[in-house]
C-alpha positions in Angstrom: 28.6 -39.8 17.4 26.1 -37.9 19.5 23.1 -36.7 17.4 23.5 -33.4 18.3 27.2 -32.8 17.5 26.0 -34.6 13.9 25.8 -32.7 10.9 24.9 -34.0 7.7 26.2 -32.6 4.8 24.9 -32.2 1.1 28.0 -33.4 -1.0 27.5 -31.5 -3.5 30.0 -29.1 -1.4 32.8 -31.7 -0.5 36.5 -31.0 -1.6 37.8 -32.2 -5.0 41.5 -33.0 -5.5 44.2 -32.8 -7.9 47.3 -35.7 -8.6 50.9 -35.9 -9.9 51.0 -40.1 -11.1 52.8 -39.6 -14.3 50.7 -39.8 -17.7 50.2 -42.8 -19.9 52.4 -42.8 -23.0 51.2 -44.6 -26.2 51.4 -45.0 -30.1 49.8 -43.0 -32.4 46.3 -44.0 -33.0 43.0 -43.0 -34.7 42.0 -42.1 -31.1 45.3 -39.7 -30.2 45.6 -38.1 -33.9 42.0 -37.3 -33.9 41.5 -33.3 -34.6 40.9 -31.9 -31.1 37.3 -30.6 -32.5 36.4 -34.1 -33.4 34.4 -36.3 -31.2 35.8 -39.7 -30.5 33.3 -42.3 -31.0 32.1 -44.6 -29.1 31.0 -48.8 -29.1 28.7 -50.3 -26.3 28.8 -54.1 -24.9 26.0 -54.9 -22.9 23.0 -52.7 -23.2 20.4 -53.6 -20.2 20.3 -51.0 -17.5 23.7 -50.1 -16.9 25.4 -50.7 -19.9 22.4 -47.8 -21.2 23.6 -45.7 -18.1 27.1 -45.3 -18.7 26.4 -44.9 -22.9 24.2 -42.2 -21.9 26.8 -40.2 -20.3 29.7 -40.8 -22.9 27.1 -39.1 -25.0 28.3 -36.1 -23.9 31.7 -36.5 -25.2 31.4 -38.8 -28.3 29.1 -40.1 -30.9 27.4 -43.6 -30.5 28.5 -45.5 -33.8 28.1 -49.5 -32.2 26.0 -51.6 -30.1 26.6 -55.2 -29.0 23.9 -57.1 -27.1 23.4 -61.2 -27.1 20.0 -60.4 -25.8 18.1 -59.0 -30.0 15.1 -57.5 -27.9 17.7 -55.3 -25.7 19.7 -53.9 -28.7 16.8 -53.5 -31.0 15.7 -51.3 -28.0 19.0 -49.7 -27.5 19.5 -49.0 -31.0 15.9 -47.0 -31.0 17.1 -45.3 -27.7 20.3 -44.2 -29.1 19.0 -42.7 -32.4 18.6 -45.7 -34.5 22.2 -44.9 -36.5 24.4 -47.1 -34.6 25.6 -50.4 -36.1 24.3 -53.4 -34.1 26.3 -56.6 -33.1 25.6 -60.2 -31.5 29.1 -60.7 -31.2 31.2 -57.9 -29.5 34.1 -58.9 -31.4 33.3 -58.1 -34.5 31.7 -54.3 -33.3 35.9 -54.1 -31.8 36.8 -54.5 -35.6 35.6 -50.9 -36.7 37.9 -48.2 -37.2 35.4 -45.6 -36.3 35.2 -47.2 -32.0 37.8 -45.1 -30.5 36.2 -45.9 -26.5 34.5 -49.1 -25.4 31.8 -49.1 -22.6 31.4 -52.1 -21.2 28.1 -52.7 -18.9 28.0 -56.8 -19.3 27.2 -58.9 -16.7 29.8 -59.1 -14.4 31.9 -62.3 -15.4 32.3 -60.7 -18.9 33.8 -58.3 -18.2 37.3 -59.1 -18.2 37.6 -60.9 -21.0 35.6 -58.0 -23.3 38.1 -55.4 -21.6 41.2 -57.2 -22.3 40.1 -57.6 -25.9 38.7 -54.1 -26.0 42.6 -52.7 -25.0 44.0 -55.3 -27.9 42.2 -54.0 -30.6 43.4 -50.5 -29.9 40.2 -49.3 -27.7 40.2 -46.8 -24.7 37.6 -49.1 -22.3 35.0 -47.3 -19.3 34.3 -51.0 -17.7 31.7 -51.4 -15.3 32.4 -52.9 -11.6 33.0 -55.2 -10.1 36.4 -55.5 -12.8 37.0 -58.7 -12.4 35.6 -62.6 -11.5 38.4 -63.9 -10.2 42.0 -62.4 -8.4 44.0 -64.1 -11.9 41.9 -62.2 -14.1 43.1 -58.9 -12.7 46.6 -60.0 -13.0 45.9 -60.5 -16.3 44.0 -57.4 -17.1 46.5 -55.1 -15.0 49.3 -56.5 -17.5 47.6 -55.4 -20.7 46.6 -52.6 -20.0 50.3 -51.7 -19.2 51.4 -53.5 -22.5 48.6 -51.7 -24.7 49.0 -48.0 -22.8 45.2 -47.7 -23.7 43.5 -45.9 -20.8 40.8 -48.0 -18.5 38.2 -46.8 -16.4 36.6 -48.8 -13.7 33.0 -47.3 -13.0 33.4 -47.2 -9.4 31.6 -44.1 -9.5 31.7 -43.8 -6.2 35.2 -42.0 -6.2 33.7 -38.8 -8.4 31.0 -38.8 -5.4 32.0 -35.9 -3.5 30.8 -37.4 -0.7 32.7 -40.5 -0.5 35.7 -37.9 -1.8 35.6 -35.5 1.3 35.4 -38.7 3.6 38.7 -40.2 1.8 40.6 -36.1 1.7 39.6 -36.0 5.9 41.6 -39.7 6.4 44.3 -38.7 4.0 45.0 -35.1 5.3 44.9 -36.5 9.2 41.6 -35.1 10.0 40.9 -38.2 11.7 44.7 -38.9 13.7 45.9 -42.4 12.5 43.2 -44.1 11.4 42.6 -47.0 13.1 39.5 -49.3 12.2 36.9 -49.3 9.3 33.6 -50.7 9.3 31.8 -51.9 6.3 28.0 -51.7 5.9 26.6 -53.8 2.7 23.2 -55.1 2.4 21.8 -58.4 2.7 21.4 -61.1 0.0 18.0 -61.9 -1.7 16.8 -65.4 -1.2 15.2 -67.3 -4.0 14.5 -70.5 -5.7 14.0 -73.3 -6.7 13.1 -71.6 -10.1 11.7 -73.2 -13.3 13.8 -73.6 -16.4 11.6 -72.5 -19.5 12.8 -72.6 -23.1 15.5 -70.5 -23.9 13.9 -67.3 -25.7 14.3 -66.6 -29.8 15.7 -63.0 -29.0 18.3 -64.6 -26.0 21.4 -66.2 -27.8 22.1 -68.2 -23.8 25.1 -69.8 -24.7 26.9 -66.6 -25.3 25.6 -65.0 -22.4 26.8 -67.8 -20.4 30.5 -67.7 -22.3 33.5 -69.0 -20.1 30.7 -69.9 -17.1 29.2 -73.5 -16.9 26.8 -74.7 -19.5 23.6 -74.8 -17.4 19.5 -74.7 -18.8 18.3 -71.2 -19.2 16.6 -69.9 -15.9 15.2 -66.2 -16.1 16.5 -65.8 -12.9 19.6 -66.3 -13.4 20.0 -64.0 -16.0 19.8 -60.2 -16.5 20.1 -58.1 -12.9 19.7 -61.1 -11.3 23.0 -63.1 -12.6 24.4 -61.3 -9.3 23.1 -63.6 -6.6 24.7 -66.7 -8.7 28.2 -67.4 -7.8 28.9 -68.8 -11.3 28.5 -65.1 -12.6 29.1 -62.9 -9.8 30.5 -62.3 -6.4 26.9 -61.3 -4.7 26.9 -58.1 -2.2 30.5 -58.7 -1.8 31.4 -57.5 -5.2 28.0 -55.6 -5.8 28.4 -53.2 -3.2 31.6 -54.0 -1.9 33.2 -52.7 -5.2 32.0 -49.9 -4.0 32.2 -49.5 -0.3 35.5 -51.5 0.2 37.1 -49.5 -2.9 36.2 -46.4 -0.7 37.6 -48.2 2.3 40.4 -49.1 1.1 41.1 -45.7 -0.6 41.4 -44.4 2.7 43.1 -47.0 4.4 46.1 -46.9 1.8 47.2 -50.3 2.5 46.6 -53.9 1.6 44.9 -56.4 3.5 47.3 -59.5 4.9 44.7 -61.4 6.6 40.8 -62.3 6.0 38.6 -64.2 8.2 35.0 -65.0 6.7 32.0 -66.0 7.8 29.0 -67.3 5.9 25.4 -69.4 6.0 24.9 -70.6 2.4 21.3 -71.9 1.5 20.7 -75.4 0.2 17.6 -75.1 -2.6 18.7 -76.5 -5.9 18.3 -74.2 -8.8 18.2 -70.8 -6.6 20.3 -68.2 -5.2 23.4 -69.6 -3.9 25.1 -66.6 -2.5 25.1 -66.4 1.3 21.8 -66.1 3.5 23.9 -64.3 6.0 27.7 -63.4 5.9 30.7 -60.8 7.1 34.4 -60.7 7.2 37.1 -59.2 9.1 40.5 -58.0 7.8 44.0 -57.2 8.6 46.0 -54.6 7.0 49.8 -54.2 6.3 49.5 -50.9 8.2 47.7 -52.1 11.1 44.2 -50.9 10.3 41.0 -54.0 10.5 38.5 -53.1 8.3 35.1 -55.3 9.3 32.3 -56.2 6.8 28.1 -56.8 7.7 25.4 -57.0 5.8 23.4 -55.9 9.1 23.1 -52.0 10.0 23.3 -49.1 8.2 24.9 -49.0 4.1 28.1 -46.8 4.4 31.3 -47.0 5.8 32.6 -45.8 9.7 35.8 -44.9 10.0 37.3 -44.2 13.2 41.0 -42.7 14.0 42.8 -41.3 17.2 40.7 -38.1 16.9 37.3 -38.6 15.7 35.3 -41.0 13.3 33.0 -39.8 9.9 30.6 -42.0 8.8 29.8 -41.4 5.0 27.3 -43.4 2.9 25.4 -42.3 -0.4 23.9 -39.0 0.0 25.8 -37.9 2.8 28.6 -37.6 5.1 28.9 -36.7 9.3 31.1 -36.2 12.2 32.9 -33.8 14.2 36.0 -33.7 11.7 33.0 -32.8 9.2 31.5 -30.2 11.2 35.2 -28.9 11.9 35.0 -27.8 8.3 33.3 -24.7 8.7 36.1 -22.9 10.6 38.8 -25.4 8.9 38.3 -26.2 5.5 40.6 -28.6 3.8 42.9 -26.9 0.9 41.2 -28.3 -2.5 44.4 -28.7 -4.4 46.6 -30.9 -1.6 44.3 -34.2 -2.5 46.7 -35.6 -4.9 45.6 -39.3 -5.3 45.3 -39.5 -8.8 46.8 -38.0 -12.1 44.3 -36.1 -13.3 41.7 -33.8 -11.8 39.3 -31.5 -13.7 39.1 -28.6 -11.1 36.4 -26.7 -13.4 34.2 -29.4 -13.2 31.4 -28.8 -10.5 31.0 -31.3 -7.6 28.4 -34.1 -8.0 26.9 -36.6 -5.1 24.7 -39.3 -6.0 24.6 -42.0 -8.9 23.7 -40.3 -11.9 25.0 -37.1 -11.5 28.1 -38.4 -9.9 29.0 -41.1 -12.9 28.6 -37.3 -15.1 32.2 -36.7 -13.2 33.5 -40.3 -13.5 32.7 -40.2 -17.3 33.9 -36.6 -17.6 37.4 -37.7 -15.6 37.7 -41.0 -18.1 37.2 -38.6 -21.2 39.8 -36.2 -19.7 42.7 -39.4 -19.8 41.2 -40.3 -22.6 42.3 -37.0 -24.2 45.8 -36.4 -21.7 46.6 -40.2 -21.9 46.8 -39.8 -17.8 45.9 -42.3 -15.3 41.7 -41.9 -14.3 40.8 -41.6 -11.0 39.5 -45.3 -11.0 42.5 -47.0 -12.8 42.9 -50.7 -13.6 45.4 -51.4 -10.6 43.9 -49.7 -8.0 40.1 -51.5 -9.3 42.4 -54.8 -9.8 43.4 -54.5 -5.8 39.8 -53.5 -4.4 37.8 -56.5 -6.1 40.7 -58.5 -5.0 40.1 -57.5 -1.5 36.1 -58.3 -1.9 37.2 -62.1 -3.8 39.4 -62.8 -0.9 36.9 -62.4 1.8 34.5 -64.5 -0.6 37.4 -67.4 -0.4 37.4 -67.0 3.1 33.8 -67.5 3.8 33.4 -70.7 1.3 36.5 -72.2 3.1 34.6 -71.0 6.2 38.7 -70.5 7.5 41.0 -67.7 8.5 43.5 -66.9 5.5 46.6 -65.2 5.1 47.0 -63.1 2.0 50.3 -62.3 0.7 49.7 -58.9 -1.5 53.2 -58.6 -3.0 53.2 -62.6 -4.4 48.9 -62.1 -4.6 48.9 -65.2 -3.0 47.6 -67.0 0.3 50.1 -68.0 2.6 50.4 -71.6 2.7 46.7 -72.6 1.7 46.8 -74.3 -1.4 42.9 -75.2 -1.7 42.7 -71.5 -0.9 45.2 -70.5 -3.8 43.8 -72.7 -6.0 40.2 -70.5 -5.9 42.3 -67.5 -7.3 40.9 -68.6 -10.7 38.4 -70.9 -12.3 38.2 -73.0 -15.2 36.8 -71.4 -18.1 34.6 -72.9 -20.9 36.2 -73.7 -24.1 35.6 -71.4 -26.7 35.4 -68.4 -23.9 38.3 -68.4 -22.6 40.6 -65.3 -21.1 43.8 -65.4 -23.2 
């Protein structure tokens, strides 16, 4: 796109939407009987950066009655932060026990996640989950499948799809702004590099077995622990699943299909007891409709996507092309964006992290209240991350793969197939 036909645009002003996928129906519970003046209230698992994010903005619409936190100095911190009335837990389990949780935020380090959400949704609990959902493709089989035999409602915190930015991009694909879309390209970031790192005793406030649950038992390294867990492959999926929850959720949004073919490429580094995620790595994939959809970690963060009659290019904070600046004498009809059940036209437009995960948190409360299907829903989540794992598979096999999305299986790759879970330490595992 020629600079000046470019226009950026504040996305505070993009289009919202409105959907028609039919409403969750459940049994009665504390949480659906609840007088309509009551606030539901709320239990927190994981309370370091994020987890404290996402708690802060279910403030809004509940009260803070529980805190879980392997990690004492975090949750004595937490508890301060949230008012100091909130009960306090080691062991999320036993915070999932009180009557008084109605919703479950969950903002643990990523290979948690599945298992606290799938016990969240058995003991009753509406769960806000933080991305990337899942560690593996089986565990999003399995979470998918519980959340359709509990009827509790789950929210992914793929915030990105309450960005109105990364909203209007997806409403110009779906409405035909673009013609037939025809190729998507994938920005992420590169990895950090690190190590080797020393192992120092475990801290008193750190309870590191826990932390590790259904990983391997390892020493304690800072490093590996905290923000940093993400550049581990035993915990995490790297950029892949850091930023490709969100950018290949977005890409995928648009692309309305399923990938049937992923071809990785990777440079992993060789220090022991460091970073093991790539030094350098991208992928290229083939949809069911046609559409490849690449992945970098070199360039520009966002997403390019290019059809039969123009191309948009949309990353955080804003969003350009001719179909863009065609708004201004053709604006795209608000309430024909149906994509999802429910849609809070009242609510103003948000752009940016914070003030974007107000709307995803506002939307989850919403289907929390309507029992509808939120705008970032379990199988929709379940399919994205898959789509990031595969393209990890890919580039550790350092092979082209096929990918069967009806049987979510590869085609005729058993060593591939047979990375679609891992074993899981006893005493931790995903049941």
């Amino acid at each position: 796109m020629r600079s000046s036909r470019r226009q950026f645009i504040q996305c505070a002003a993009a289009v919202a939407a409105t959907g028609g996928i039919p409403s969750v129906h459940t049994s009665a519970t504390r949480a659906e009987s609840r007088s309509a003046l009551e606030r539901p209230g709320i239990g927190a698992i994981g309370m370091k950066y994020q987890g404290s994010v996402i708690t802060h903005k279910a403030k809004a619409h509940g009260n803070v009655v529980a805190l879980a936190d392997v990690d004492s100095l975090i949750l004595g911190k937490a508890k301060a932060e949230f008012g100091g009335k909130a009960g306090t837990f080691e062991d999320y389990r036993e915070m999932l026990e009180r009557d008084d949780v109605d919703v479950v935020m969950i903002g643990s380090p990523d290979h948690w996640h599945t298992k606290m959400a799938v016990d969240a949704l058995r003991a009753g609990k509406d769960v806000y989950v933080e991305k990337p959902l899942t560690l593996t493709i089986d565990e999003g089989k399995l979470l998918v499948e519980v959340a359709k035999q509990t009827g509790r409602v789950l929210q992914v915190g793929s915030w990105q799809r309450s960005d109105s930015c990364f909203r209007l991009a997806v409403e110009l694909v779906r409405q035909g702004r673009l013609g037939k879309l025809q190729r998507v390209d994938v920005v992420l970031d590169k990895h950090p590099t690190g190590g080797p790192f020393q192992a120092p005793p475990v801290p008193k406030h750190l309870n590191w077995n826990s932390w590790q649950g259904q990983t391997p038992d390892v020493p304690y390294i800072p490093e590996r622990c905290h923000y940093t867990f993400r550049w581990w492959l035993e915990y995490s999926g790297g950029k892949m699943t850091d930023w490709g929850a969100h950018h290949l959720d977005i890409a995928q949004w648009a692309i309305d299909s399923l990938p049937v073919e992923v071809e990785g490429r990777a440079k992993f580094p060789t220090v022991e007891d460091g970073y093991n995620v790539p030094i350098d790595y991208g992928a290229t994939y083939k949809y069911e409709n046609g559409v490849v959809m690449t992945v970098s970690d070199t360039g520009r963060n966002g997403i390019l996507l290019t059809g039969s009659k123009g191309r948009i290019f949309v990353n955080r904070g804003s969003i350009s092309g001719k179909p863009v600046d065609e708004l201004a004498t053709n604006p795209l009809p608000r309430e024909k964006f149906q994509v999802y059940s429910h849609d809070n036209l009242k609510r103003p437009e948000r752009s940016g992290k914070l003030d974007a995960i107000v709307n995803h948190m506002g939307n989850f409360f919403d289907c929390v209240a309507t029992r509808k299907l939120p705008i970032s829903d379990v199988e929709s989540q379940h399919r994205s991350v898959s789509t990031c794992h595969i393209g990890n598979i890919s580039m550790r096999l350092g092979r082209k793969l096929k990918w069967d999305p009806v049987r979510e299986q590869f085609v005729g790759d058993k060593e591939a197939d047979g990375m679609l879970k891992r074993e899981q330490r006893k005493g931790f595992e995903i049941a």
